[in-house]
C-alpha positions as CSV (number, residue, x, y, z in Angstrom):
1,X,0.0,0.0,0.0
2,X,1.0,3.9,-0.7
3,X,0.8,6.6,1.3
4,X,-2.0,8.7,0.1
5,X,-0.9,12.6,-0.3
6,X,-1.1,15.1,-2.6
7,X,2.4,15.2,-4.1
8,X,1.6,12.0,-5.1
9,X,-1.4,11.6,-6.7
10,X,-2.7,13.7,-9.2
11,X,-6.4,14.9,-9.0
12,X,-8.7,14.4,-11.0
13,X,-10.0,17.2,-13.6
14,X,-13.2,17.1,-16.0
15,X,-12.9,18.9,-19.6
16,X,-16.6,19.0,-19.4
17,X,-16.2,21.1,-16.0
18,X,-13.1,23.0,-17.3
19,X,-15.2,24.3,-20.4
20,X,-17.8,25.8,-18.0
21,X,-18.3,29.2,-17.5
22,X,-19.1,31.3,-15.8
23,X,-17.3,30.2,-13.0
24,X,-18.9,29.0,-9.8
25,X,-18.3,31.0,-6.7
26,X,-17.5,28.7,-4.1
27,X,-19.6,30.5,-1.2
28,X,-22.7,30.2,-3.1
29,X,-22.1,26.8,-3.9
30,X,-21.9,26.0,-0.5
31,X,-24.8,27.7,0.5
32,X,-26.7,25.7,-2.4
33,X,-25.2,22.8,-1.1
34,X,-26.3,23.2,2.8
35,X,-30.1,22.9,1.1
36,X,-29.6,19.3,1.3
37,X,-30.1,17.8,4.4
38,X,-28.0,15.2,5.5
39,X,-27.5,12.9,8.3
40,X,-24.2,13.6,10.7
41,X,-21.9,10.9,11.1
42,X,-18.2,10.3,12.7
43,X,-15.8,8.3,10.6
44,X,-13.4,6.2,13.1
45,X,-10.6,4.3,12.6
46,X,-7.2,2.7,14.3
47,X,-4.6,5.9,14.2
48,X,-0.8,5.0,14.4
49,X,0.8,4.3,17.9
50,X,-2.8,4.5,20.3
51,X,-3.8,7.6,18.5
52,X,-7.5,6.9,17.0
53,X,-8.6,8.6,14.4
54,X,-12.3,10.4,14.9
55,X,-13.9,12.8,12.1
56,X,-17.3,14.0,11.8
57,X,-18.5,13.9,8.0
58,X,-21.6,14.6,6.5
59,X,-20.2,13.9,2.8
60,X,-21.7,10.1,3.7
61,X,-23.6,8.2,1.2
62,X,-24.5,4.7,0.2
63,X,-23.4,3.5,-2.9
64,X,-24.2,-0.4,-3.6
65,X,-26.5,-3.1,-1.8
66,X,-24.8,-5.6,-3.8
67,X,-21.7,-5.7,-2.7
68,X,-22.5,-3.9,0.4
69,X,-20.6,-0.4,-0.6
70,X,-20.7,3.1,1.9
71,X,-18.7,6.2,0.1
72,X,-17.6,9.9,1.9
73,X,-14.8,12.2,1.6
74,X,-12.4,13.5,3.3
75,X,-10.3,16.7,2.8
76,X,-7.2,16.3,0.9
77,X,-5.3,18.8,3.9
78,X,-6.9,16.4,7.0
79,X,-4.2,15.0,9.0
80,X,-6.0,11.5,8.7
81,X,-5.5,10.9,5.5
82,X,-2.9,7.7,6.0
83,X,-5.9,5.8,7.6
84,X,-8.0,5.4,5.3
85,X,-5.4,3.7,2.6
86,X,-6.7,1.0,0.8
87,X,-7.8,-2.1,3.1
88,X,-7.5,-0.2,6.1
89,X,-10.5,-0.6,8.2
90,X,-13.0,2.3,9.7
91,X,-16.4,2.8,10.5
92,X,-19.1,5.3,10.1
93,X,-21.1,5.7,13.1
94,X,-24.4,7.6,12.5
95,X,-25.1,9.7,15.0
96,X,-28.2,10.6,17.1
97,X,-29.7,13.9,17.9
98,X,-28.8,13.9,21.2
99,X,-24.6,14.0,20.1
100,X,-24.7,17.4,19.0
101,X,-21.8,17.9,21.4
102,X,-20.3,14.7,19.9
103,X,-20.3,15.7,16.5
104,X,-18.9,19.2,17.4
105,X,-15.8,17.3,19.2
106,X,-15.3,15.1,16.5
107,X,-15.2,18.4,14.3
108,X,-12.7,20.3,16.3
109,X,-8.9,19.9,16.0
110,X,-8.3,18.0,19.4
111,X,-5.1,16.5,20.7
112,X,-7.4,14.1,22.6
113,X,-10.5,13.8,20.6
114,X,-11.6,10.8,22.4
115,X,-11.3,12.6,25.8
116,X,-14.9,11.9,27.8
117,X,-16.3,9.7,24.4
118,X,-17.3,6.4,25.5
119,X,-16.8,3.5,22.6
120,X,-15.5,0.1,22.4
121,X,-13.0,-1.5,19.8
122,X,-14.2,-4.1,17.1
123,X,-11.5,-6.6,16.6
124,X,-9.8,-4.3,14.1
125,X,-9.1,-2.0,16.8
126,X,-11.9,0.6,14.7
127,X,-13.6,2.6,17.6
128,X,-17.5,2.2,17.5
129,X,-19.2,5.1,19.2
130,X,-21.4,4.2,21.9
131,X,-25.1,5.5,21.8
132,X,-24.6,5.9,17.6
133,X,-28.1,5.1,15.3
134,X,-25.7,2.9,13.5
135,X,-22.2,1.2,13.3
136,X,-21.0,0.4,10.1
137,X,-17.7,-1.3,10.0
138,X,-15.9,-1.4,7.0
139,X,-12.9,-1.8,4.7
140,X,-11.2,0.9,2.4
141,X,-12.4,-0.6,-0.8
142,X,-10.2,2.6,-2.9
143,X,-9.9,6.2,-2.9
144,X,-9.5,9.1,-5.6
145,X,-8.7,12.2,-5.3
146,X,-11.1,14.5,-6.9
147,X,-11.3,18.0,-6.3
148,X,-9.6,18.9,-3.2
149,X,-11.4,15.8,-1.3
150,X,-10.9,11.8,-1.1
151,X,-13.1,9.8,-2.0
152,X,-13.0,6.6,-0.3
153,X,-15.5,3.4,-0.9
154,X,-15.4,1.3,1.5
155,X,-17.0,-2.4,1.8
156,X,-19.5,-2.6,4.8
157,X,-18.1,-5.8,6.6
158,X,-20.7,-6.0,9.8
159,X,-23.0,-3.3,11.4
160,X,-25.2,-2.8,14.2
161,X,-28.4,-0.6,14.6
162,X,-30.6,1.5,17.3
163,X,-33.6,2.9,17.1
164,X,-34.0,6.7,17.6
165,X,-33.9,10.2,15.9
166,X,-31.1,10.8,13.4
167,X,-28.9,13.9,14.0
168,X,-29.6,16.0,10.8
169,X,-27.4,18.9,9.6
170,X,-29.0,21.7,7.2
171,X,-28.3,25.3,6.0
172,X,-25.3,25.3,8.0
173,X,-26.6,24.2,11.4
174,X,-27.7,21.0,13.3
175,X,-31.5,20.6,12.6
176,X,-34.3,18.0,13.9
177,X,-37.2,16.2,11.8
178,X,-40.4,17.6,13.0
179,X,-43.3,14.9,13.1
């Protein structure tokens, strides 16, 4: 396996997107963007020495029921990058509404991001977050740099569910579904 970076691998560019104009403006695309609600989740996964890795995502989609595939991104300037390298394990925990305040450490730069954060270790040494909607565990299936993101597919190997409320995140802020 190689170390993913960006000296190394060369991102991907469209002709059909270089053609366009006018160009986008990156603000308003995000703003566009944040009209899509999604669900919050926090990508674990064994760190080097006893350092876990912990990072909240919402770029988290499905992408196959058969063979079980999960894709997100990650940006190309995390530190984390290295742990998601091809047939590395990880797992997406979907989070709550209650972990707000989980989400929000996950998205912080922490030295200790696991301070207070009760979880267990599968027998890949992935963390799985305790009190999540779901545990997918998973395997790097292969990433691409596109953009200034990773992509990484991963294989869903196992997974456990709970019932509750998902933790939704729209326009920019945490939201709730209203019954």
């Amino acid at each position: 396996m190689t170390s993913v970076t960006t000296a190394n691998v060369a991102p991907e560019t469209s002709t059909a997107a270089a053609n366009l104009a006018p160009a986008i403006d990156p603000r308003e695309l995000r703003d566009a963007l944040g009209l899509f609600a999604t669900g919050v989740t926090v990508v674990t996964a064994p760190g080097t020495g006893k350092d876990a890795v912990g990072i909240t995502a919402n770029s988290f989609s499905s992408l196959s029921l058969e063979p079980p595939l999960v894709l997100w991104s990650l940006a190309l300037k995390s530190p984390s990058l290295d742990a998601f390298e091809e047939g590395k394990p990880f797992a997406i925990n979907v989070l709550q509404r209650e972990q707000e305040a989980l989400a929000m450490q996950f998205a912080r730069p922490l030295d200790d991001k696991y301070e207070g954060v009760e979880y267990s270790l599968n027998s890949r040494q992935v963390p799985l977050l305790d009190g999540a909607q779901a545990q997918l565990e998973c395997t790097v299936e292969f990433t691409r740099v596109l953009g200034d993101h990773l992509l990484i597919v991963g294989r869903v190997d196992a997974l456990n569910t709970a019932p509750g409320e998902p933790l939704l995140f729209y326009r920019g802020a945490f939201a709730r579904l209203e019954s």
